[in-house]
C-alpha positions as CSV (number, residue, x, y, z in Angstrom):
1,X,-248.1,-16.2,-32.5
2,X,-250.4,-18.5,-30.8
3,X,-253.0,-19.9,-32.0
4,X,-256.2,-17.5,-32.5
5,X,-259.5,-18.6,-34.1
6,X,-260.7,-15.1,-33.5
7,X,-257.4,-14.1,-35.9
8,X,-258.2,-16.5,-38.7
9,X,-262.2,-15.6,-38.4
10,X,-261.1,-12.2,-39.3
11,X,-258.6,-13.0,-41.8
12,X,-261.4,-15.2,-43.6
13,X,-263.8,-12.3,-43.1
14,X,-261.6,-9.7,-44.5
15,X,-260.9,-12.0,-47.8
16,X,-264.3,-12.8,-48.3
17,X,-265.0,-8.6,-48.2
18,X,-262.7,-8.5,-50.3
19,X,-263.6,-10.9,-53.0
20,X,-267.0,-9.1,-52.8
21,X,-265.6,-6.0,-53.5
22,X,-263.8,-6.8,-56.5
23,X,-267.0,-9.0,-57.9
24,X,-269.5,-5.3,-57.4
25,X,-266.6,-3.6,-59.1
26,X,-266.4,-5.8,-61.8
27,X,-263.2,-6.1,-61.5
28,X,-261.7,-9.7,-63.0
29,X,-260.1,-10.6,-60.2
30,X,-260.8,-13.1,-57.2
31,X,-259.6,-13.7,-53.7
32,X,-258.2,-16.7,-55.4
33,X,-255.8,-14.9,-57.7
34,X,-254.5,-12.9,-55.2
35,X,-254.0,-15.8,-53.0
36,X,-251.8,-17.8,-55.1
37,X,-249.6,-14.6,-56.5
38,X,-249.0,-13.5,-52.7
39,X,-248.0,-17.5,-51.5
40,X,-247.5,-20.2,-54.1
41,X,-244.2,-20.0,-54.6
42,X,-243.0,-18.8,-51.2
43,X,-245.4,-21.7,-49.7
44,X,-244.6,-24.4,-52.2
45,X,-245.1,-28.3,-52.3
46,X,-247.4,-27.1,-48.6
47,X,-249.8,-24.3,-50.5
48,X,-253.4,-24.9,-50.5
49,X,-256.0,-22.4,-51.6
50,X,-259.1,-24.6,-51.6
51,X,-260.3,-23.3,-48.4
52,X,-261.1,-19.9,-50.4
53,X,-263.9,-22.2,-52.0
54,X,-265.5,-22.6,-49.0
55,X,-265.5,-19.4,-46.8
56,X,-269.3,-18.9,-47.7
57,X,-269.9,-21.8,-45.7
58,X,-269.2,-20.5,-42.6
59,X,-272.3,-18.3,-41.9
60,X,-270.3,-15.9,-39.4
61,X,-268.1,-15.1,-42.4
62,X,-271.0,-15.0,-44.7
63,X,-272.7,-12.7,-42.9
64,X,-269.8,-10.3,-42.3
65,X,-271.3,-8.4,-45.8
66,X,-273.9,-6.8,-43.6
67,X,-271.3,-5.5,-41.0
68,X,-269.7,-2.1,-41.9
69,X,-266.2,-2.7,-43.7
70,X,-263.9,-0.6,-45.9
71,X,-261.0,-1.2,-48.0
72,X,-259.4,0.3,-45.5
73,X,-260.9,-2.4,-42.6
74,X,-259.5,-5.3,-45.1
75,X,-256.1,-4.4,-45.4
76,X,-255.9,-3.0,-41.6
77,X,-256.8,-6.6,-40.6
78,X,-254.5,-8.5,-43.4
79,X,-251.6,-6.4,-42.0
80,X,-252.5,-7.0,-38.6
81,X,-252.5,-10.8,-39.2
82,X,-249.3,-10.9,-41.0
83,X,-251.0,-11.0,-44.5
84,X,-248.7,-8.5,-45.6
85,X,-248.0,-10.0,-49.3
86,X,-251.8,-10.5,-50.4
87,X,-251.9,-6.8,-49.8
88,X,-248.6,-6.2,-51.7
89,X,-250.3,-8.1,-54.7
90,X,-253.5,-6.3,-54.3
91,X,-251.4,-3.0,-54.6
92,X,-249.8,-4.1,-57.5
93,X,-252.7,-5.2,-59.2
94,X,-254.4,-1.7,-58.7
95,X,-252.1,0.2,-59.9
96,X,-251.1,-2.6,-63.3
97,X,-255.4,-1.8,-63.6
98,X,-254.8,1.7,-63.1
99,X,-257.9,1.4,-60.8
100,X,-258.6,4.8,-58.4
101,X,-260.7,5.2,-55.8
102,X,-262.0,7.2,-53.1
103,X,-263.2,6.3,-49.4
104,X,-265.4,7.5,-47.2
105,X,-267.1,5.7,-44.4
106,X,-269.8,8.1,-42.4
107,X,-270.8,7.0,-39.0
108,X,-273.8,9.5,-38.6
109,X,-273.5,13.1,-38.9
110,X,-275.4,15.1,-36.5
111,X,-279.1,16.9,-36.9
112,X,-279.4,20.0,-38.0
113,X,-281.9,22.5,-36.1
């Protein structure tokens, strides 16, 4: 896949989402965690995670809490960019926290008269 910096954006988006999802939940679990489950044995002597540290230093993906997102939008767009096992982890660790939940995401619903 060529390069996309539109790709990685949302990829860093989508993590940083996700991270604050977890932190409102309450759940003790980080980006971070997931991260290195999902890649640092497949990725080796060549993983890195410190640029996890600073994705709220990028003010396009700091910002991305005020645009709509689900749980749904996160693991759409980790799938989509070949993220595949930090969802597989993310799964696991749900179910190992026997964690449920519900979504619903309402675009507007139209007036009564």
């Amino acid at each position: 896949m060529p390069y996309s910096g539109g790709e990685h954006l949302s990829v860093a988006k989508a993590l940083y989402q996700l991270n604050f999802y977890l932190g409102v939940l309450n759940i003790p679990l980080t980006v971070k965690d997931i991260y290195e489950t999902a890649y640092r044995n497949r990725r080796g002597d060549f993983y890195d995670d410190r640029w996890l540290s600073t994705l709220d230093q990028n003010p396009d993906v700091a910002d991305c809490i005020q645009e709509p997102f689900t749980t749904q939008t996160i693991i759409e767009t980790l799938m989509r960019t070949g993220h595949e096992p930090i969802v597989r982890v993310l799964m696991r660790e749900v179910r190992k926290r026997n964690i449920g939940f519900t979504q619903a995401y309402m675009i507007g619903m139209p007036r009564r008269r």
